[in-house]
PDB file with one MODEL, atoms N, CA, C and O in Angstrom:
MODEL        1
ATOM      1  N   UNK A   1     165.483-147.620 -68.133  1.00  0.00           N
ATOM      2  CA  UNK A   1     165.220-148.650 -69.104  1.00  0.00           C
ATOM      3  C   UNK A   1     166.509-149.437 -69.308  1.00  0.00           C
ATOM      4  O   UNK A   1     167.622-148.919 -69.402  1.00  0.00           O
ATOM      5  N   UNK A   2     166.215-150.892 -69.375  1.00  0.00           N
ATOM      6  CA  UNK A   2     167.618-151.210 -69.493  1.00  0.00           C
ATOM      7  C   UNK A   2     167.208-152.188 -71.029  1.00  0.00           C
ATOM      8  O   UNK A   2     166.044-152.567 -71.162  1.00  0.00           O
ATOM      9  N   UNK A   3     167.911-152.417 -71.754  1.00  0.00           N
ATOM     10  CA  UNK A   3     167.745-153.315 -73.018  1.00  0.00           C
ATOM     11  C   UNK A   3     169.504-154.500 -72.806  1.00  0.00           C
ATOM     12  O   UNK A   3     170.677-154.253 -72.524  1.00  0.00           O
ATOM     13  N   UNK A   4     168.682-155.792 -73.155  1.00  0.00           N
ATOM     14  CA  UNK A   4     169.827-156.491 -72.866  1.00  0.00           C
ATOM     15  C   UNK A   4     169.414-157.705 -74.230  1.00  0.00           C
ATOM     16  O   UNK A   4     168.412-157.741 -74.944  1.00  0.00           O
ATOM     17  N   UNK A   5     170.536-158.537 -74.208  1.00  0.00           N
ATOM     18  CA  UNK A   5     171.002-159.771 -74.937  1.00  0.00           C
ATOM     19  C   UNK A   5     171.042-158.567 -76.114  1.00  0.00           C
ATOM     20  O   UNK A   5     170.006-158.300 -76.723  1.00  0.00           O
ATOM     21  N   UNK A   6     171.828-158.124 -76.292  1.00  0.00           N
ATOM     22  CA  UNK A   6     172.477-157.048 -77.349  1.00  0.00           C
ATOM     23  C   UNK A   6     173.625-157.140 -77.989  1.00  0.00           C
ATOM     24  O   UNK A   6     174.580-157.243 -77.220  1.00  0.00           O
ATOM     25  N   UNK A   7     173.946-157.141 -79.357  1.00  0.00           N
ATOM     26  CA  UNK A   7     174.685-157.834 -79.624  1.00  0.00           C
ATOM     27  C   UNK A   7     175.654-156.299 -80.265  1.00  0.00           C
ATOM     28  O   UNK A   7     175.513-155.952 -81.437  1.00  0.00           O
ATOM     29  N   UNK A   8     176.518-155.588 -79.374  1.00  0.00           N
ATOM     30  CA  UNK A   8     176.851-154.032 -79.219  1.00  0.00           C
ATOM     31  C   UNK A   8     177.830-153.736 -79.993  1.00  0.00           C
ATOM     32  O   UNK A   8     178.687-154.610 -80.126  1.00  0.00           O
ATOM     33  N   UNK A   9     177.961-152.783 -80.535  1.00  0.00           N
ATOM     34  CA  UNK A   9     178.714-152.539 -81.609  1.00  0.00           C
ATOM     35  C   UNK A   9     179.684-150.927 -80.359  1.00  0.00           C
ATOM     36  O   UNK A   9     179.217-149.858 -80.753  1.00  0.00           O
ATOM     37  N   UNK A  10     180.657-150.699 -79.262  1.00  0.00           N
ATOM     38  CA  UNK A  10     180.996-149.845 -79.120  1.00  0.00           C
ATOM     39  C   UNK A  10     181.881-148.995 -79.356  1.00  0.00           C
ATOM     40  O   UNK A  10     182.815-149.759 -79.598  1.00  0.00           O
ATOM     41  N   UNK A  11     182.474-147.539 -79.518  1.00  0.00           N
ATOM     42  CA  UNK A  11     184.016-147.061 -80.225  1.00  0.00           C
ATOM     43  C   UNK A  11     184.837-148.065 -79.542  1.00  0.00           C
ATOM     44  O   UNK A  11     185.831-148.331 -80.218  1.00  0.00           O
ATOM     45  N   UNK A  12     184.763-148.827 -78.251  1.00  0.00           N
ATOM     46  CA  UNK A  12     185.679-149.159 -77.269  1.00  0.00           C
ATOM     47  C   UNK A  12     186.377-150.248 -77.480  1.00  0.00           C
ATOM     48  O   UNK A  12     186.757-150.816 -76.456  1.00  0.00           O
ATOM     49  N   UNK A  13     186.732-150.828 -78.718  1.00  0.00           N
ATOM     50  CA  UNK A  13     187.294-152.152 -78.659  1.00  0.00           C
ATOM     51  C   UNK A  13     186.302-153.039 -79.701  1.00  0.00           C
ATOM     52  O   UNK A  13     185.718-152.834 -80.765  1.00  0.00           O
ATOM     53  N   UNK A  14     186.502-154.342 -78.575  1.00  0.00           N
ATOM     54  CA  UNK A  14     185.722-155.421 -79.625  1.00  0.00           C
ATOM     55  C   UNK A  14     184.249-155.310 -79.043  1.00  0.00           C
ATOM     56  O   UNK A  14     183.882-154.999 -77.910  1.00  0.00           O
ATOM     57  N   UNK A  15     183.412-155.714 -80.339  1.00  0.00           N
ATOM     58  CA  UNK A  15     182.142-155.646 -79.744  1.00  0.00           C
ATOM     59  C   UNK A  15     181.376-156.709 -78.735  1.00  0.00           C
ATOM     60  O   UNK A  15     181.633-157.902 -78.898  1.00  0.00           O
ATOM     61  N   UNK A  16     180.584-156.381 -77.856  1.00  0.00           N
ATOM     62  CA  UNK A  16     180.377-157.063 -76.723  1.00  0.00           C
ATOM     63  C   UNK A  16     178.959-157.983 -77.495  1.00  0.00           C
ATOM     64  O   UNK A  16     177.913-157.428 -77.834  1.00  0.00           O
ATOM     65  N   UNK A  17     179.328-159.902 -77.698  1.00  0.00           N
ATOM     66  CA  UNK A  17     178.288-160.513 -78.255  1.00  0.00           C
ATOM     67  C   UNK A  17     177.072-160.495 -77.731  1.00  0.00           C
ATOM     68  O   UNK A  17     176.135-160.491 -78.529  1.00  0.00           O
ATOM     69  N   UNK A  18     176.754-160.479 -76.155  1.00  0.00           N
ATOM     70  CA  UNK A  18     175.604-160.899 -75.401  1.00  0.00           C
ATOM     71  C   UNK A  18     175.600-159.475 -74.256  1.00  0.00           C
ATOM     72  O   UNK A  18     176.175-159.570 -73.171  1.00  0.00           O
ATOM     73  N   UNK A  19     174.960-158.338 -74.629  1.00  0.00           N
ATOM     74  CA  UNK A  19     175.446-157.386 -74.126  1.00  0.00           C
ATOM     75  C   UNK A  19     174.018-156.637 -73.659  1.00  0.00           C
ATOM     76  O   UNK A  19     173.001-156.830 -74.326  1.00  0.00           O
ATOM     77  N   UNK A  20     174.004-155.959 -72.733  1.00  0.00           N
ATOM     78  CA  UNK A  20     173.292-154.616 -71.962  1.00  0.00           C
ATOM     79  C   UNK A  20     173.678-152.970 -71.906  1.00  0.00           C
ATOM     80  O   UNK A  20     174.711-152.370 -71.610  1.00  0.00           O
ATOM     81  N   UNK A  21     172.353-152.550 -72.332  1.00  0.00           N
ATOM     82  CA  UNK A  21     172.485-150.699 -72.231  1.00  0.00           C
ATOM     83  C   UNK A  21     171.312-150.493 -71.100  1.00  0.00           C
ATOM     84  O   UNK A  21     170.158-150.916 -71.034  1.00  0.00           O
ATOM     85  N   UNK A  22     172.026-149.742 -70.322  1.00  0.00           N
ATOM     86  CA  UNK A  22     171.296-149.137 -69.012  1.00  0.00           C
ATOM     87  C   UNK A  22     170.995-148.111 -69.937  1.00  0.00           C
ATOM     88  O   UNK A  22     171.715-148.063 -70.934  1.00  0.00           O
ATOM     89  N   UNK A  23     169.869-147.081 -69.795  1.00  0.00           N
ATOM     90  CA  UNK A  23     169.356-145.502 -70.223  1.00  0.00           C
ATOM     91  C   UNK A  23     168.437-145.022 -69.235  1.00  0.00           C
ATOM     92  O   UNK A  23     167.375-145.606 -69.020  1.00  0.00           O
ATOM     93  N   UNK A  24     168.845-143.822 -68.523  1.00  0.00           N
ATOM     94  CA  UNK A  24     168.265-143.047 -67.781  1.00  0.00           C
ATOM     95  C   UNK A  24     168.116-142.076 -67.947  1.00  0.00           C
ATOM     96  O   UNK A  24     169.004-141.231 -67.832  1.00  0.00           O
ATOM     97  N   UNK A  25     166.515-141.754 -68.398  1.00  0.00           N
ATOM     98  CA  UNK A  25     165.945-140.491 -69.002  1.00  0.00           C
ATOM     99  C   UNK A  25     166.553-140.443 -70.681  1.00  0.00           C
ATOM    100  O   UNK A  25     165.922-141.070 -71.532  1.00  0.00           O
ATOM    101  N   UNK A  26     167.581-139.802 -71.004  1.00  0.00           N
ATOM    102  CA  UNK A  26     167.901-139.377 -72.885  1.00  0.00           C
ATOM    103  C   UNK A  26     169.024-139.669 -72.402  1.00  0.00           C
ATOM    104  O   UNK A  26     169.600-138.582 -72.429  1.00  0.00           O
ATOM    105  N   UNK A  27     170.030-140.720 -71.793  1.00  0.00           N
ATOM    106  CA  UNK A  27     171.457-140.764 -71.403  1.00  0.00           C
ATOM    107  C   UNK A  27     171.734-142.290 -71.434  1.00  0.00           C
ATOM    108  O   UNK A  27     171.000-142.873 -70.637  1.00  0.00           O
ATOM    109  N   UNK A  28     172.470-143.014 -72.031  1.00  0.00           N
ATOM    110  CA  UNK A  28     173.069-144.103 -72.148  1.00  0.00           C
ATOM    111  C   UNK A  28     174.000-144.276 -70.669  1.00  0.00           C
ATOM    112  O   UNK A  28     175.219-144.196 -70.817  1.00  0.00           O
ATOM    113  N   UNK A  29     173.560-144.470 -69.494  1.00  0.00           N
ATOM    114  CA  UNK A  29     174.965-144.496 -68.611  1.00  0.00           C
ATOM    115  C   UNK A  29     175.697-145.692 -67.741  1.00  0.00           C
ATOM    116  O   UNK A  29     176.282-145.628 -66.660  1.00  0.00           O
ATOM    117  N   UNK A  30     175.432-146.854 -68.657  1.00  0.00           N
ATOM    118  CA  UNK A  30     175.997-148.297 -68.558  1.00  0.00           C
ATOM    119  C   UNK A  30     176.049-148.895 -69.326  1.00  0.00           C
ATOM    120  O   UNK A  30     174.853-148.960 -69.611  1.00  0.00           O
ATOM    121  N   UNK A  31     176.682-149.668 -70.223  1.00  0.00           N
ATOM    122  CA  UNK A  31     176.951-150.184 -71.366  1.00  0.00           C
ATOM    123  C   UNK A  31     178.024-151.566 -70.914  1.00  0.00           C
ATOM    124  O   UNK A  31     179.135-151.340 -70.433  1.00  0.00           O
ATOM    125  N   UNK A  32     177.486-153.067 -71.157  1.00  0.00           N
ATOM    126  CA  UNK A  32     178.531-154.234 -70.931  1.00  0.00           C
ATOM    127  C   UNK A  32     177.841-155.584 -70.916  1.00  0.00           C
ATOM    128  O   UNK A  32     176.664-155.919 -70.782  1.00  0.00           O
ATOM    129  N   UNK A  33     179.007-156.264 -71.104  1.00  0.00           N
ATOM    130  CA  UNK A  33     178.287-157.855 -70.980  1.00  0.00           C
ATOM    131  C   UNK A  33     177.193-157.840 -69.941  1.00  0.00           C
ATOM    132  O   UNK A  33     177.047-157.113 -68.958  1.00  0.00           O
ATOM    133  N   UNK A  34     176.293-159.059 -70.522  1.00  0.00           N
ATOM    134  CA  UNK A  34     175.422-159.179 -69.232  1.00  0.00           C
ATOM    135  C   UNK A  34     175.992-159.886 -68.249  1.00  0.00           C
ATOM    136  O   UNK A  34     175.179-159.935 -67.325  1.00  0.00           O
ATOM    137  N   UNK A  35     176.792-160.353 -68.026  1.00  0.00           N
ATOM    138  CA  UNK A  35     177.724-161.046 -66.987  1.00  0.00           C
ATOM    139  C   UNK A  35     177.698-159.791 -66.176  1.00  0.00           C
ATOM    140  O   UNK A  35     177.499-159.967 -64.974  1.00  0.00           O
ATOM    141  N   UNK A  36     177.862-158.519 -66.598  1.00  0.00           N
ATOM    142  CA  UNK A  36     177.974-157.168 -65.820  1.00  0.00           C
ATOM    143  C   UNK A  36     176.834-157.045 -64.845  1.00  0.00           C
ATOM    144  O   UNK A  36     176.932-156.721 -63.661  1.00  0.00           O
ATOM    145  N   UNK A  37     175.380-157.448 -65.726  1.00  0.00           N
ATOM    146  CA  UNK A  37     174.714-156.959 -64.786  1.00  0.00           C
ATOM    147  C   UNK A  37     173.697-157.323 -63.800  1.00  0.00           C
ATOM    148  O   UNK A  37     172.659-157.874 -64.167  1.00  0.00           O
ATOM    149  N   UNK A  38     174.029-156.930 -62.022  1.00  0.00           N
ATOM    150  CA  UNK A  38     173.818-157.840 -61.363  1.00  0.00           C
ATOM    151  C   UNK A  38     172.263-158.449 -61.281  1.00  0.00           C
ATOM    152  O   UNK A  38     172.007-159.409 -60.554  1.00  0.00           O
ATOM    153  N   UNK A  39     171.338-157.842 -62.036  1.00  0.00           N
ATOM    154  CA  UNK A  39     170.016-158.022 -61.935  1.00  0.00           C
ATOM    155  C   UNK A  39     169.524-157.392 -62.797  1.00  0.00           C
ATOM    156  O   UNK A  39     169.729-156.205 -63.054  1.00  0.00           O
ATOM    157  N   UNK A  40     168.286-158.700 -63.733  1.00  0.00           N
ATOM    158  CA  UNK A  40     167.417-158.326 -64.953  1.00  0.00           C
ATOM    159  C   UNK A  40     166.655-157.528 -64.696  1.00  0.00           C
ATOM    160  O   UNK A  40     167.002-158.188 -63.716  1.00  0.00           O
ATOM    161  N   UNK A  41     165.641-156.444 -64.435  1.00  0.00           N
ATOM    162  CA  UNK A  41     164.739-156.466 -64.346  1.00  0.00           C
ATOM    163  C   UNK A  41     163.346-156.776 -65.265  1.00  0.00           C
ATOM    164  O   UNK A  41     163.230-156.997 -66.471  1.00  0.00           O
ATOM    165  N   UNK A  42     162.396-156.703 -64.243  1.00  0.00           N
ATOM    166  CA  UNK A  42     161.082-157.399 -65.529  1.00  0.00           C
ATOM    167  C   UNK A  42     160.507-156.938 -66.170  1.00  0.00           C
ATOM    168  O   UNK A  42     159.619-157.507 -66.804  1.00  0.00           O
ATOM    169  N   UNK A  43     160.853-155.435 -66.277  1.00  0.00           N
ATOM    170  CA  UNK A  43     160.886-154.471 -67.798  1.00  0.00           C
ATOM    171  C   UNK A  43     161.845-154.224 -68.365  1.00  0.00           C
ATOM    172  O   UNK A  43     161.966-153.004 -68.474  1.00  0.00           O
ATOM    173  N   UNK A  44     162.882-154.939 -68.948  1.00  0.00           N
ATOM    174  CA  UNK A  44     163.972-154.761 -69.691  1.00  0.00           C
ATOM    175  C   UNK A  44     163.294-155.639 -70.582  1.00  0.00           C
ATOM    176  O   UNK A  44     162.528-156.586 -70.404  1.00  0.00           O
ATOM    177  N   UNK A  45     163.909-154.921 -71.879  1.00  0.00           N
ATOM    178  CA  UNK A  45     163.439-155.403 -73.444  1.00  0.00           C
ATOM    179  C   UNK A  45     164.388-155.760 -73.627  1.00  0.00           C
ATOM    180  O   UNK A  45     165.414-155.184 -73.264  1.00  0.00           O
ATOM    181  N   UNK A  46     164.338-156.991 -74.347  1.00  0.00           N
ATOM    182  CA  UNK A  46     165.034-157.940 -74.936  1.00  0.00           C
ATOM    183  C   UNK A  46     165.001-157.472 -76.291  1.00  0.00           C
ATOM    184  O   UNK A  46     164.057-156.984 -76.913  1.00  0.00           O
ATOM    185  N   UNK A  47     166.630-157.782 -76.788  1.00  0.00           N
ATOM    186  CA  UNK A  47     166.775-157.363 -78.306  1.00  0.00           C
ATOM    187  C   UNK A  47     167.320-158.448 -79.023  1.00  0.00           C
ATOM    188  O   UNK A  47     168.024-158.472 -80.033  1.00  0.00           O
ATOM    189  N   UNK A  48     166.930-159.205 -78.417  1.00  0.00           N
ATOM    190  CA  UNK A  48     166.615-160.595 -79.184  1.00  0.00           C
ATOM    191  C   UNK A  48     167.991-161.132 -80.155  1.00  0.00           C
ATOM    192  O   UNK A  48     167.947-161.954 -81.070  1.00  0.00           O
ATOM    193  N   UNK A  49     169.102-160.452 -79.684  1.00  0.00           N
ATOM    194  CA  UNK A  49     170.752-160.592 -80.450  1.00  0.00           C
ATOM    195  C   UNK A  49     170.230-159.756 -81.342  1.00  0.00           C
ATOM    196  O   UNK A  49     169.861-160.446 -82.293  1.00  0.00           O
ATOM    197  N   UNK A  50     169.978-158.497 -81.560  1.00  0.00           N
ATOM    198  CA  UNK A  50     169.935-157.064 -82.368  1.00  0.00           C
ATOM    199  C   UNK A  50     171.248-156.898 -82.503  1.00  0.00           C
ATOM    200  O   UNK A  50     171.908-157.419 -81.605  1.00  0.00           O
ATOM    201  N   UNK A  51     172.045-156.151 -83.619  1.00  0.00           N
ATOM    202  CA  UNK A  51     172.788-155.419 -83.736  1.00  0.00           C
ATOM    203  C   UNK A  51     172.534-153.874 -83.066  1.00  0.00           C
ATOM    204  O   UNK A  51     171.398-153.413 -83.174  1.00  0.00           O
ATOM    205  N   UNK A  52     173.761-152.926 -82.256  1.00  0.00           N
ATOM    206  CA  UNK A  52     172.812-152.121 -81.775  1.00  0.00           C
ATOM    207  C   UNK A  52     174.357-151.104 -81.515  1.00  0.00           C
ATOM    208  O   UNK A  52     175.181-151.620 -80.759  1.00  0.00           O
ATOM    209  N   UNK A  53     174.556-150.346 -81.847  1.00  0.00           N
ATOM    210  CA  UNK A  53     175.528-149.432 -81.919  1.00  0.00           C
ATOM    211  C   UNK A  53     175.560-148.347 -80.774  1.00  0.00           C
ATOM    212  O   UNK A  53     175.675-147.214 -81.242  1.00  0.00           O
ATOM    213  N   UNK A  54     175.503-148.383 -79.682  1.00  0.00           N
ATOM    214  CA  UNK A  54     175.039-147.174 -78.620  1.00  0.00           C
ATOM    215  C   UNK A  54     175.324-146.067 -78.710  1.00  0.00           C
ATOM    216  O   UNK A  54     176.531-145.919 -78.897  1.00  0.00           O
ATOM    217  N   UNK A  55     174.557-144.844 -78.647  1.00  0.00           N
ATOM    218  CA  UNK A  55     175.029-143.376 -79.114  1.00  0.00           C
ATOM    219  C   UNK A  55     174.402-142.757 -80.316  1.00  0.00           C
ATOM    220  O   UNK A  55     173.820-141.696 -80.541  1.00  0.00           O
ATOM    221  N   UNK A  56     174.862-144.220 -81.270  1.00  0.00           N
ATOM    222  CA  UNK A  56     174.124-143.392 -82.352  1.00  0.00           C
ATOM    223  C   UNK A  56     173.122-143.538 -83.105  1.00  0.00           C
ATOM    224  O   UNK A  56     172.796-142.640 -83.881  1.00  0.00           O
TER     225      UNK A  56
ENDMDL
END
């Protein structure tokens, strides 16, 4: 599942405005601008600029 246009809150710094979470199976294991990622797919949910904290 990937969820994108996320507006990410991570421990890592500053938060990423226009952002994507990869999740595979119960595991968060990509997190970054969408500039990151090389292809939408056409089941990724849009979070519509959500606030969205990953992890927790």
């Amino acid at each position: 599942m990937i969820l994108i246009h996320g507006y990410l809150h991570t421990m890592n710094g500053s938060p990423i405005a226009d952002g994507f979470i990869e999740i595979q199976g119960e595991r968060i294991v990509s997190v970054g601008p969408m500039s990151d990622l090389p292809q939408v797919p056409a089941d990724a949910v849009d979070l519509k600029e959500a606030t969205v904290t990953p992890g927790l």
